[in-house]
Backbone as a printed PyTorch tensor [residue, N CA C, xyz], in Angstrom:
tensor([[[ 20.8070,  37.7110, -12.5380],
         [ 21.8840,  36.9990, -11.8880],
         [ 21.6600,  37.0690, -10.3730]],

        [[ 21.3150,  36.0530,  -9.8880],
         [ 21.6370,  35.9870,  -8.3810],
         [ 22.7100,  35.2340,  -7.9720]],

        [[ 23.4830,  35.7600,  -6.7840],
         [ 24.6700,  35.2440,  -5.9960],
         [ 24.5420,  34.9050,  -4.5260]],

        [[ 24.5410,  33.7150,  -4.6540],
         [ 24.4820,  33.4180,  -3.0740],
         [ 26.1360,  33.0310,  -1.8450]],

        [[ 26.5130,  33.8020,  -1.1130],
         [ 27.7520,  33.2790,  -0.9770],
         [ 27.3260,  32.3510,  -0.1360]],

        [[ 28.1640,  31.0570,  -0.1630],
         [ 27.5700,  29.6290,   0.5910],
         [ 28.9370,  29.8500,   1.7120]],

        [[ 30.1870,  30.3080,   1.4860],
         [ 31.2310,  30.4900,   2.7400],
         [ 31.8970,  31.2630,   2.4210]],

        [[ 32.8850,  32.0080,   3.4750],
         [ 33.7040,  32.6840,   4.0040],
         [ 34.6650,  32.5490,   4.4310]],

        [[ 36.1310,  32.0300,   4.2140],
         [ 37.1820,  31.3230,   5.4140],
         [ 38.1170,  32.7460,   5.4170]],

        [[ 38.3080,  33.0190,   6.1050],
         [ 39.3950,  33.7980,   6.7070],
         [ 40.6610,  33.6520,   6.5770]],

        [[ 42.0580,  34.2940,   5.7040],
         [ 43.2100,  33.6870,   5.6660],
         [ 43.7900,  34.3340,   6.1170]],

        [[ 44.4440,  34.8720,   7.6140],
         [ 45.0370,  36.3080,   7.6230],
         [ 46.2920,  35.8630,   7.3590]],

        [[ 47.1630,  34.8870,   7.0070],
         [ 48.2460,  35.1740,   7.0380],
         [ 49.1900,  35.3760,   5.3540]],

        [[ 47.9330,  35.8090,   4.4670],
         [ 47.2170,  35.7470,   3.4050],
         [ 47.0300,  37.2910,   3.2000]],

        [[ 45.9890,  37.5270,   4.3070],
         [ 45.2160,  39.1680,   4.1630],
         [ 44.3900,  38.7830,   3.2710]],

        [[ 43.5980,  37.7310,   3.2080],
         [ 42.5660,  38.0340,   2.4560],
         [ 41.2730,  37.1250,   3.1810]],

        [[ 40.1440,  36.6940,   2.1800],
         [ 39.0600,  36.0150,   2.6280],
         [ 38.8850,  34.8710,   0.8760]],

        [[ 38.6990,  33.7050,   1.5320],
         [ 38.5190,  32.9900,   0.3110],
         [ 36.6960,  32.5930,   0.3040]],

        [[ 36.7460,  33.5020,  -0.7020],
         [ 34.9780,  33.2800,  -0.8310],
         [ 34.0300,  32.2490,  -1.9650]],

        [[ 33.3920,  31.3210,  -1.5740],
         [ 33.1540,  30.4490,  -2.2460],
         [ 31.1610,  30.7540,  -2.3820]],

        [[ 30.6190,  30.5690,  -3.4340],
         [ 29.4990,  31.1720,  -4.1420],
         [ 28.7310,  30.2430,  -5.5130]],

        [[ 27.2480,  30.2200,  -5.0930],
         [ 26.5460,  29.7210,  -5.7550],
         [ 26.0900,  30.9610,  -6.9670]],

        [[ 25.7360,  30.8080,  -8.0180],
         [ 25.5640,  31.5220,  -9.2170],
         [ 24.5460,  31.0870, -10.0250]],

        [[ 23.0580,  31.7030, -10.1940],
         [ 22.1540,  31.1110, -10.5840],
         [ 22.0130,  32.4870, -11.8810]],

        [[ 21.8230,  32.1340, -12.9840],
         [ 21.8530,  33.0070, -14.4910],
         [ 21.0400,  32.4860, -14.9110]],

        [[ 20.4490,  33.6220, -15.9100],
         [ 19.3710,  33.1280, -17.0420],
         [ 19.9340,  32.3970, -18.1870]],

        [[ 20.5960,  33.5530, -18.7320],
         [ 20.5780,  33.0420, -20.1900],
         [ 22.6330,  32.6950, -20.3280]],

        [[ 23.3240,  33.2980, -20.8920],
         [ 24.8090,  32.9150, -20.5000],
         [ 25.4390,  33.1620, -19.3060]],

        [[ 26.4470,  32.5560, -19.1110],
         [ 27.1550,  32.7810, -18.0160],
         [ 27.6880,  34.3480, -17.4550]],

        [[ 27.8000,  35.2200, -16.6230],
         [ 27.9210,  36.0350, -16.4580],
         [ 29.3660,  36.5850, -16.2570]],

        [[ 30.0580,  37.5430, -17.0420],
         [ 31.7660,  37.9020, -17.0350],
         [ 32.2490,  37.7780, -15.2480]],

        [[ 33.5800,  37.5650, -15.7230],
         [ 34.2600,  37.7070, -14.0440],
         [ 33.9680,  38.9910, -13.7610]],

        [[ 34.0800,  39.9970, -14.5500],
         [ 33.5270,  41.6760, -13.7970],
         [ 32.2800,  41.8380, -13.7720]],

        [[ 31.3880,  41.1660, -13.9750],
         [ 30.1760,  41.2210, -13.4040],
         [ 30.3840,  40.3900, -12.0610]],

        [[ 30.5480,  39.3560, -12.0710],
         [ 30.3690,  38.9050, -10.7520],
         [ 31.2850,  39.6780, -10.0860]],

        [[ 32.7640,  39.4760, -10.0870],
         [ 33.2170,  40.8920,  -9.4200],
         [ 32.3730,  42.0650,  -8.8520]],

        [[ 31.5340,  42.7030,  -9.8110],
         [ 31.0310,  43.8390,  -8.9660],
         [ 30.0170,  43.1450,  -8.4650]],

        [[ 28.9080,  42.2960,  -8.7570],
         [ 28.1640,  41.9620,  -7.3360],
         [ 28.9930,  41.0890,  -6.2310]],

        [[ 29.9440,  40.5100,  -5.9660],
         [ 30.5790,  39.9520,  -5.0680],
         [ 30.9710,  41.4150,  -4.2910]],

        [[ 31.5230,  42.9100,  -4.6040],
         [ 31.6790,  43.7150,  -4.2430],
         [ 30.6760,  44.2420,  -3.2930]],

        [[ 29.1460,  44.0030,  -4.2610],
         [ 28.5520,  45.1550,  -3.3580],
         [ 28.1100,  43.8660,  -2.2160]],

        [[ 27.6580,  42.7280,  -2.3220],
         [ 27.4630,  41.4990,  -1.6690],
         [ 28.4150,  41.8940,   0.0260]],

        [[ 29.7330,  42.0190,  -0.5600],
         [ 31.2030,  41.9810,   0.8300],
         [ 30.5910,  43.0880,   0.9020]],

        [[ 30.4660,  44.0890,   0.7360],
         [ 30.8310,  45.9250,   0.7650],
         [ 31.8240,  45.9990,   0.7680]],

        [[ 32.9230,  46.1550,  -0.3660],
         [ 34.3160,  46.4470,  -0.6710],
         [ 34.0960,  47.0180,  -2.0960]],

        [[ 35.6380,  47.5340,  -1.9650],
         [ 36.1940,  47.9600,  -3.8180],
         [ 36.1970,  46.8470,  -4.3750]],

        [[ 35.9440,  46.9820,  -5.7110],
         [ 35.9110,  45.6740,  -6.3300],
         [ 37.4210,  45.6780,  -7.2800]],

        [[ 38.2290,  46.2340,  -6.6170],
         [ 39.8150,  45.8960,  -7.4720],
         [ 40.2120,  45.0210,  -6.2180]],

        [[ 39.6890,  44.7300,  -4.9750],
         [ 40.2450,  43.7100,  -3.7280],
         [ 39.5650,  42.1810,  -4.0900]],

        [[ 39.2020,  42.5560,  -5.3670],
         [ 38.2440,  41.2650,  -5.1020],
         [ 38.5860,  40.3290,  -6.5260]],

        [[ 39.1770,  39.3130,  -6.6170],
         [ 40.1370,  38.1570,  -7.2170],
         [ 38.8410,  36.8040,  -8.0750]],

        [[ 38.0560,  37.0770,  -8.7470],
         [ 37.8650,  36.0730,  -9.3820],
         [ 38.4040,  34.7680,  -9.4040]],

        [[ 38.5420,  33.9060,  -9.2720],
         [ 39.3560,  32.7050,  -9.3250],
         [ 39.1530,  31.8040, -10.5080]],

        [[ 37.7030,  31.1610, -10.5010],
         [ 36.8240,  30.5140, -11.3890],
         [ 35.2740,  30.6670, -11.2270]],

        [[ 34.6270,  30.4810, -12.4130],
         [ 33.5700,  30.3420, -11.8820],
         [ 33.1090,  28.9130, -12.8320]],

        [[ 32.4800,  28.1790, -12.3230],
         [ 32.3900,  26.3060, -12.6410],
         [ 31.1970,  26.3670, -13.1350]],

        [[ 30.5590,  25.9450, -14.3230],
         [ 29.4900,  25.7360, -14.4450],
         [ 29.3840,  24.3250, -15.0360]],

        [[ 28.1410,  23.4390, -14.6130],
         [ 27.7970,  22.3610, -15.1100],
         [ 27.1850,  22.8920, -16.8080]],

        [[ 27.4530,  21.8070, -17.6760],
         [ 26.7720,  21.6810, -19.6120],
         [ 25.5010,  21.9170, -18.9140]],

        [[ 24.4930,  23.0310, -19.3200],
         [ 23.2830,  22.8610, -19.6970],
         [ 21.9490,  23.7020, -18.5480]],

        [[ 23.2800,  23.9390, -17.5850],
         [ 22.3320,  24.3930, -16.2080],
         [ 22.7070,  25.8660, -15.9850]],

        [[ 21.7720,  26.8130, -15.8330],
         [ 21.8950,  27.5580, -15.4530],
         [ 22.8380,  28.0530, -13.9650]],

        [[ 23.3640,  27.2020, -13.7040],
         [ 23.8190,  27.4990, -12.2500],
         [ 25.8860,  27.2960, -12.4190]],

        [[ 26.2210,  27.7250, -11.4350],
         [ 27.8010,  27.8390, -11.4360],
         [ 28.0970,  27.7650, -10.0320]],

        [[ 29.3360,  27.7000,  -9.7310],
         [ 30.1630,  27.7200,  -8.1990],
         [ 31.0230,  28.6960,  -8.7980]],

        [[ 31.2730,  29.7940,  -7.7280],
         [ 32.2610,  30.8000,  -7.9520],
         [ 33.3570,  31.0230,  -6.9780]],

        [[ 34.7570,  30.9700,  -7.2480],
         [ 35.2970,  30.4370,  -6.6360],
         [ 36.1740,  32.0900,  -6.1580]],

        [[ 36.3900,  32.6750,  -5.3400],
         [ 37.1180,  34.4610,  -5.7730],
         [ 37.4300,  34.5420,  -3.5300]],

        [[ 38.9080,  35.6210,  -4.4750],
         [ 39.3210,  35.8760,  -2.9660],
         [ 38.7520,  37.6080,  -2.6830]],

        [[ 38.7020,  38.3420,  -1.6980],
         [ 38.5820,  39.2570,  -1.3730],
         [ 39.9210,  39.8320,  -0.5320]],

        [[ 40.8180,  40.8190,  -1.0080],
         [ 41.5610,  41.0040,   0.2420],
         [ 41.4870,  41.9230,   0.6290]],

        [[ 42.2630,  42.2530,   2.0530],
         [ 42.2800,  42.9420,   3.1110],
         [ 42.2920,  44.0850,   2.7920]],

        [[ 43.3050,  44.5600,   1.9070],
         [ 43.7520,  45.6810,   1.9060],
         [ 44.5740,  46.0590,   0.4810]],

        [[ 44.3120,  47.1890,  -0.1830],
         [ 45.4670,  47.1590,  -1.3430],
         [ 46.9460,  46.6900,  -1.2800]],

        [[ 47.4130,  46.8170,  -0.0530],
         [ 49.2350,  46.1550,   0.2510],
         [ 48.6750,  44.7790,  -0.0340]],

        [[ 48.2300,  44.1890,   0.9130],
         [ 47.9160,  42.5980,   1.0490],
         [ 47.5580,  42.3790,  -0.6280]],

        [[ 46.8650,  42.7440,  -1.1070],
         [ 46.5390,  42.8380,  -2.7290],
         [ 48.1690,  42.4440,  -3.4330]],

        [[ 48.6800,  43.7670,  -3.2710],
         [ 49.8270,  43.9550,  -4.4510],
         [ 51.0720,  42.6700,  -3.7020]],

        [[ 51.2140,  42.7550,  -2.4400],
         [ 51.8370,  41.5500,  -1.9370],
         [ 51.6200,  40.3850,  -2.9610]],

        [[ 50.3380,  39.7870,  -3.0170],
         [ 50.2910,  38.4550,  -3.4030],
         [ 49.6150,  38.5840,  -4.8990]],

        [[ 49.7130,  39.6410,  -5.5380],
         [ 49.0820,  39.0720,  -6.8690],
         [ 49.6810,  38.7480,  -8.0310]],

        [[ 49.3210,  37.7030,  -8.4910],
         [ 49.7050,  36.8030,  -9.5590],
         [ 50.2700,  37.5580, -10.8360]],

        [[ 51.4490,  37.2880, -11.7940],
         [ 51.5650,  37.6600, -12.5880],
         [ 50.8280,  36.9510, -13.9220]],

        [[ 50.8080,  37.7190, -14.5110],
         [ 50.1130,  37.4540, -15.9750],
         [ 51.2110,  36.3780, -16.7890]],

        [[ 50.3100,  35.4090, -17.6940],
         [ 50.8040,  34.5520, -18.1250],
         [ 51.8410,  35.3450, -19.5460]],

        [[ 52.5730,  34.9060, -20.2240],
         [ 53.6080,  35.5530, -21.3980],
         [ 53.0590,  36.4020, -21.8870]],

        [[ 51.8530,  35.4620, -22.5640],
         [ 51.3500,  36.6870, -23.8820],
         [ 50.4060,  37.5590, -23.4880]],

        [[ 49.3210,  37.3740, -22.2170],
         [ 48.6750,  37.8470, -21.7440],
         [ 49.4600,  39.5400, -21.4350]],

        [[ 50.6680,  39.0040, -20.9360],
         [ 51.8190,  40.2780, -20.2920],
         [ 52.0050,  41.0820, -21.3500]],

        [[ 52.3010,  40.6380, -22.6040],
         [ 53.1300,  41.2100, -23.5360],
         [ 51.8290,  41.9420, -24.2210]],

        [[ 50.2830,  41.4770, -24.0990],
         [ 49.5870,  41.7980, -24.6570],
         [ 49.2060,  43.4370, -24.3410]],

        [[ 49.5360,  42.8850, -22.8310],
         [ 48.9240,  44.3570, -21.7180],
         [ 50.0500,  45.3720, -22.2520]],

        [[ 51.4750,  44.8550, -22.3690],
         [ 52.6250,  45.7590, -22.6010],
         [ 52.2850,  47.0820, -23.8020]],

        [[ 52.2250,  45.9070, -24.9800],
         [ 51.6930,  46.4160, -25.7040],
         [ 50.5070,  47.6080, -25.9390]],

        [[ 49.1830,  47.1230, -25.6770],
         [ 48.5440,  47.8260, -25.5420],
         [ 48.4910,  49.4310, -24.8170]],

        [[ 49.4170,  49.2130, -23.7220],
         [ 49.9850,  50.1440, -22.6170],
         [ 50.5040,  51.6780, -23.8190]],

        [[ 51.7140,  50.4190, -24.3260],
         [ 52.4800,  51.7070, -25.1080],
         [ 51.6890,  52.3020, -26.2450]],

        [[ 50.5460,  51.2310, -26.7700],
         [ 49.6570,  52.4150, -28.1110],
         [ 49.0330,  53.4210, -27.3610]],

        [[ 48.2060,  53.4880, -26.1960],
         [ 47.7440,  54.3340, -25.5030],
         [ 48.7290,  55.3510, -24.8580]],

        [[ 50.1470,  54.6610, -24.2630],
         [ 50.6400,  56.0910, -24.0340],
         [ 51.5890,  56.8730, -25.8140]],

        [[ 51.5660,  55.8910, -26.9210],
         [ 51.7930,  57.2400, -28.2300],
         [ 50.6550,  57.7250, -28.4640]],

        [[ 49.2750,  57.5210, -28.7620],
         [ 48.5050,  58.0380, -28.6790],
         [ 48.2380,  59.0160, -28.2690]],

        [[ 48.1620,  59.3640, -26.9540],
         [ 48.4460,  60.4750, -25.9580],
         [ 49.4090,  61.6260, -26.0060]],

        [[ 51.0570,  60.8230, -26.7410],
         [ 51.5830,  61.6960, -26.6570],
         [ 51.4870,  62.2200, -28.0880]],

        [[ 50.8890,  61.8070, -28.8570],
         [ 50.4320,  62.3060, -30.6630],
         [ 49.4220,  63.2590, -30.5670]],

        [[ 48.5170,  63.0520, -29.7480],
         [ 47.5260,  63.9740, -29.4160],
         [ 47.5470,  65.0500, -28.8220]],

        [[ 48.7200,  64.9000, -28.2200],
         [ 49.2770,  66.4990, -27.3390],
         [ 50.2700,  67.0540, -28.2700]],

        [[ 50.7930,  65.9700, -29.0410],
         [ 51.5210,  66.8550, -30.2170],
         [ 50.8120,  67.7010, -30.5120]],

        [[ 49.8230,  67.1390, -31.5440],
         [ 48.5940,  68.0560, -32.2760],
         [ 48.3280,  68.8330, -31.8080]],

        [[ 47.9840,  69.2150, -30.4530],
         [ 46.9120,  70.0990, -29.8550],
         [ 47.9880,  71.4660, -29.6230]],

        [[ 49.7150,  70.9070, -29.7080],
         [ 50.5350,  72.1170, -28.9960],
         [ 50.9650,  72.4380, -30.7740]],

        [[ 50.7910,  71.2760, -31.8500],
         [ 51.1270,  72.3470, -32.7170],
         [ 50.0500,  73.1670, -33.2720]],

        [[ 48.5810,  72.9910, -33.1990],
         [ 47.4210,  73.7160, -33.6800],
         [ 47.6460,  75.0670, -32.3880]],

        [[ 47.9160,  75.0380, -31.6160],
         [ 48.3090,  75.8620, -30.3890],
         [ 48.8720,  77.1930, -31.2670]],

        [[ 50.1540,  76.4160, -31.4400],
         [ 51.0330,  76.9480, -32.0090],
         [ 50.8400,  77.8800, -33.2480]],

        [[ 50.0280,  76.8180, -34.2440],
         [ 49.7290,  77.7020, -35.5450],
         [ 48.9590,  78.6890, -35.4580]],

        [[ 47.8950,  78.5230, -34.3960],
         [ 46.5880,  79.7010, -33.7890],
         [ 47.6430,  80.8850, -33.7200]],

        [[ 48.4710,  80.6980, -32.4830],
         [ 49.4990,  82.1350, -31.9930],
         [ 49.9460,  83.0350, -33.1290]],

        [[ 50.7880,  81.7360, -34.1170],
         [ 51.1420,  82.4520, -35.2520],
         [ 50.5960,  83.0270, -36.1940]],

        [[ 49.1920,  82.4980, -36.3820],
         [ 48.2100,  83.3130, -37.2820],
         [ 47.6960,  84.6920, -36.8140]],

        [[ 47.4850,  84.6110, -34.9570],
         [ 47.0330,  85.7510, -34.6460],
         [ 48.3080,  86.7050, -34.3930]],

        [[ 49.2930,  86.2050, -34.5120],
         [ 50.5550,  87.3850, -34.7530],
         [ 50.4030,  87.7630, -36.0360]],

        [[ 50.9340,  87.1650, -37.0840],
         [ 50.5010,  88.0280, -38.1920],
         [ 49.4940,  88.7950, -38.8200]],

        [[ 48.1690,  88.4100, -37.9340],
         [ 46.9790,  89.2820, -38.0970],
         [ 47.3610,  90.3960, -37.5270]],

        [[ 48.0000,  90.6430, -36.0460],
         [ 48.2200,  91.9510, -35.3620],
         [ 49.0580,  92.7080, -36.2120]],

        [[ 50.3760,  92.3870, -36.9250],
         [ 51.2030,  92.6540, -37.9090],
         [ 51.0070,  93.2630, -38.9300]],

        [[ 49.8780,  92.3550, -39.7580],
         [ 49.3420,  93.2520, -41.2960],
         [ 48.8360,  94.3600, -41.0230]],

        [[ 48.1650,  94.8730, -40.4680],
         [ 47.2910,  95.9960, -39.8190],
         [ 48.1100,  97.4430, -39.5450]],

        [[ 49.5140,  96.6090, -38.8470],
         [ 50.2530,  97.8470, -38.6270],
         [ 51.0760,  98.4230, -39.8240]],

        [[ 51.7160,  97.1370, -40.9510],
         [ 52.0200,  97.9350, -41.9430],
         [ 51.3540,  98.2080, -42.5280]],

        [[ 50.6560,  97.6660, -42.8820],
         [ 49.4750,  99.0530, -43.8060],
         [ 48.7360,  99.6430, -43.1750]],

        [[ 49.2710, 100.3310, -42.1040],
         [ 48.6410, 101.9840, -41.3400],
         [ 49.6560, 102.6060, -41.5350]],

        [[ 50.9700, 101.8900, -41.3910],
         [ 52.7190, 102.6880, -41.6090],
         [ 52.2720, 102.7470, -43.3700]],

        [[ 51.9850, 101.7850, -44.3370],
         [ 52.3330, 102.1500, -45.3090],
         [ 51.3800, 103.5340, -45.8010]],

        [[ 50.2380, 103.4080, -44.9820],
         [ 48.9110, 104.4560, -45.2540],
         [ 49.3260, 106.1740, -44.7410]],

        [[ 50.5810, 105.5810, -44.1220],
         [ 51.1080, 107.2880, -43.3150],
         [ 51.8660, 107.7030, -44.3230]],

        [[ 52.9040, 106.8470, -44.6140],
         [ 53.4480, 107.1980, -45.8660],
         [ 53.3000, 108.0860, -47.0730]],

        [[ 52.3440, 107.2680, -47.3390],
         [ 51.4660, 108.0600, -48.7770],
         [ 50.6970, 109.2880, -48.3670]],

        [[ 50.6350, 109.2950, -47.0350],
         [ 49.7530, 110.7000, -46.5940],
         [ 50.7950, 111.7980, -46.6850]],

        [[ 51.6550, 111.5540, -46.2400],
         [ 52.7420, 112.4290, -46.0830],
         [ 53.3430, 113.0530, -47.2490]],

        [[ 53.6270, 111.7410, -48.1910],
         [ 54.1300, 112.3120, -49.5140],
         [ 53.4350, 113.0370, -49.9160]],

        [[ 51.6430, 113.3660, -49.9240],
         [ 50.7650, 113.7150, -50.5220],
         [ 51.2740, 115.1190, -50.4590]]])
């Protein structure tokens, strides 16, 4: 994949840079997070400042126009970024909450195996002592 950026416009009242880019690929088109991270190292920035837009390709040609903003700064970022379309939202929602039960199922587990460890090694300390009390016992009666 090579990326050529063809311009640069400056939006400050924006906080960002609207960057426009030639895209020459071998074989399929290349993901927005791929180009993302070479548009990253290309600017020298984080690549969470950096906005995909489109990338255009003509039927049949290896080549594309990439269309992506860069901004200023994480504020300028969270200022202007787009919300997710319905299901896209509901998808992320979703997904959000299996990962945080997950998490909290997994810390279940780990505090009740916790738990059962303690209690096993209490009753190990336990057996030991009554049958040394029950072993005094029988000495005594002897």
């Amino acid at each position: 994949m090579v990326l050529k950026i063809l311009s640069q416009d400056k939006v400050p009242e924006m906080g960002r840079t609207h960057i426009t880019a030639e895209l020459v690929f071998e074989k399929e088109t290349p993901s927005n997070k791929d180009v993302k991270a070479e548009l990253a190292k290309m600017v020298k920035c984080d690549p969470d400042l950096i906005v995909v837009n489109k990338i255009d390709t003509k039927y049949g040609e290896p080549k594309a126009m990439v269309d992506a903003f860069q901004y200023d700064s994480k504020d300028s970022f969270d200022a202007v970024k787009r919300k997710l379309p319905k299901k896209q939202a509901e998808k992320a929602a979703a997904e959000l909450k299996k990962q945080e039960d997950a998490k909290k199922k997994a810390e279940e587990e780990s505090k009740a195996k916790a738990e059962a460890e303690k209690a096993a090694a209490e009753a190990a300390k336990e057996e030991p002592k009554e049958e040394a009390k029950e072993e005094a016992k029988e000495e005594k009666s002897e």
